[in-house]
N, C-alpha and C positions, 0 to 999 in steps of 0.2 A: 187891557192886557197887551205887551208886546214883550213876542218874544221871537228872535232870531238864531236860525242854523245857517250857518258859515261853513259852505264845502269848497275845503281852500282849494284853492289852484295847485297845479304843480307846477314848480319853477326848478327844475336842475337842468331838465336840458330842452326845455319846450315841446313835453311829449304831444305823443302824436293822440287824435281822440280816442281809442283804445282804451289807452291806460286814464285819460279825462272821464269817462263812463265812470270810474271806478268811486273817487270821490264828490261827482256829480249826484250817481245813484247811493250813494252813504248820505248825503243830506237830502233828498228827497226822502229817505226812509226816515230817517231821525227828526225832519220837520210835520209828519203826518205821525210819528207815536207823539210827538212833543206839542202836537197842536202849535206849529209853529212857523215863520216867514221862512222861505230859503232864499239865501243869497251864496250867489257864487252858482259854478265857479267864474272866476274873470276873465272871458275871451278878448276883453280887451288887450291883454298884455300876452298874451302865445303868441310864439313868433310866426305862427302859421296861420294864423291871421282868421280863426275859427268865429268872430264876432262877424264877420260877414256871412257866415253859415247861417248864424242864431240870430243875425239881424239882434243887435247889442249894441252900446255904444262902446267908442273904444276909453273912455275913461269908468266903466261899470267897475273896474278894481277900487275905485276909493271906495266905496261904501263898505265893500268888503274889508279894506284895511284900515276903515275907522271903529269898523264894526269888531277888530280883531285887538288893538289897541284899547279897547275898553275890556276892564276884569270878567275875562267869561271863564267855561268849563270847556273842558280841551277832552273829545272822549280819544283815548288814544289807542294802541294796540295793547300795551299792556293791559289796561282796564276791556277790553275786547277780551283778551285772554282768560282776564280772571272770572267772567261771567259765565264759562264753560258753555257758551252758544257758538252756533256755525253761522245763524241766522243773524240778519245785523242789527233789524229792528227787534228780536227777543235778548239781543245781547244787549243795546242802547237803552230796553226798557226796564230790565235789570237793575243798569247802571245808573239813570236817574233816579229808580226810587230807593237806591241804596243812599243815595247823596240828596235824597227828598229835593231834588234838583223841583223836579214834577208839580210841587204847591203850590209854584213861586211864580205871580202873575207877569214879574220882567227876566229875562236871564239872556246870555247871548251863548250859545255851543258851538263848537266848530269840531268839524270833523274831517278826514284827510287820508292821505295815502293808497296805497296798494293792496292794504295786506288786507286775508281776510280772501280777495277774489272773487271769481265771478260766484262761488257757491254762496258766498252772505249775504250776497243782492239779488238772490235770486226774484225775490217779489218786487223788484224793480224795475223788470225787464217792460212791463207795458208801457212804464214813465218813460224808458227809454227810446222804444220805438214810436211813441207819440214824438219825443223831440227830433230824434232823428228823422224821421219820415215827414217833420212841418219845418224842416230845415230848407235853405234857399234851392232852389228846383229837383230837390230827393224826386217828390210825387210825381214829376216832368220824368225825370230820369227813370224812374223805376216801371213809371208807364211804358216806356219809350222800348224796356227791354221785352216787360211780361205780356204787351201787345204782339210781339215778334213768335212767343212761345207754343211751341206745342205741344198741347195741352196733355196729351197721351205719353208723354216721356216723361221722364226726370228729368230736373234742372239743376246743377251742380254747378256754385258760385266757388271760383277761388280765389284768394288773398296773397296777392305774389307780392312778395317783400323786397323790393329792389331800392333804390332810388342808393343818394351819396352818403348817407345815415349809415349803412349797412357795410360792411367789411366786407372787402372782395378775400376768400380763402386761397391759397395758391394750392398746386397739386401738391399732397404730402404734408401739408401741415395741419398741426392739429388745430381746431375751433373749441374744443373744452376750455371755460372756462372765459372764454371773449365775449363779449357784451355787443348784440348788435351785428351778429353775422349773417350777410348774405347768404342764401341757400339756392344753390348750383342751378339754372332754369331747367338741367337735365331733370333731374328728381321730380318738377313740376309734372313735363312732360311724360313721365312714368307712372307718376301718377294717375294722369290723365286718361293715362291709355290701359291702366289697370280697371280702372272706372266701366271705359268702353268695354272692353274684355270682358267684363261681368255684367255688365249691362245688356249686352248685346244690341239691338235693333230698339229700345227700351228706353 
């Protein structure tokens, strides 16, 4: 029996792993309803260079795009749609036994994109943080901070979104509707200090 899930990469603008989570965790779910290999996605070819994260090689994309070039089942969002599930694995198993995909000892599936979000993967979050967490010095790093902590507070991690990706806003203009905007390090620090403020000594 061989049968393969292909959770394509994304290639528009070499997202960041964020949005890689998304159809990473959609072929981990689709490959364990489907009793099936997952491949993908290809860190070899992000330009952010994440196969040295996963320890990969950096040509892992052929197999993927041999495996893509042979006649497979594409689950898409429409077919998502039409299974009225929020869940990704109740909606993929749906979707193969409507297409009696399910009986067939060889098949190839690929599955992809954004949509759907973190509500449809939910049951993939422990896949997740197994790979994330045995990724190249995570366990080093994560030691390194939660060694330092005290143990009687809260610890509140933030995700400041800066780097040249990001649109600087100038005073007075609007950001509706721009893709990719920097958010002012004021607001962080307001944040921050909201946190404290309610927290207190805590």
């Amino acid at each position: 029996m061989t049968r393969f899930v292909v959770a394509e990469r994304a290639t528009l603008r070499g997202e960041g792993l964020g949005n890689e989570m998304i159809p990473w965790a959609k072929g981990f779910i689709a490959s364990q309803v489907l009793n099936a290999h997952l491949v993908g996605p290809s860190w070899g070819v992000n330009p952010r260079k994440y196969y040295r994260n996963f320890e990969t090689g950096r040509l892992d994309f052929v197999f993927e795009d041999i495996l893509k070039r042979l006649p497979h089942h594409e689950f898409t969002y429409e077919d998502y749609l039409s299974t009225g599930e929020v869940d990704f694995g109740r909606a993929i198993a749906k979707w193969v036994k409507a297409k009696n995909i399910i009986n067939r000892r060889t098949f190839v599936t690929s599955v992809g994109g954004m949509w759907g979000g973190y509500p449809s993967i939910r049951s993939a979050r422990p896949f997740l943080w197994a790979k994330l967490l045995n990724s190249r010095d995570a366990l080093k790093n994560v030691y390194e901070i939660a060694s330092k902590l005290d143990r009687r507070k809260l610890f509140v991690a933030m995700h400041m979104r800066f780097g040249s990706e990001f649109a600087v806003i100038e005073d007075g203009e609007n950001p509706r509707g721009r893709f990719n905007v920097q958010i002012p390090g004021e607001w962080y620090l307001s944040l921050c200090e909201s946190i404290r403020s309610e927290m207190g000594s805590n």
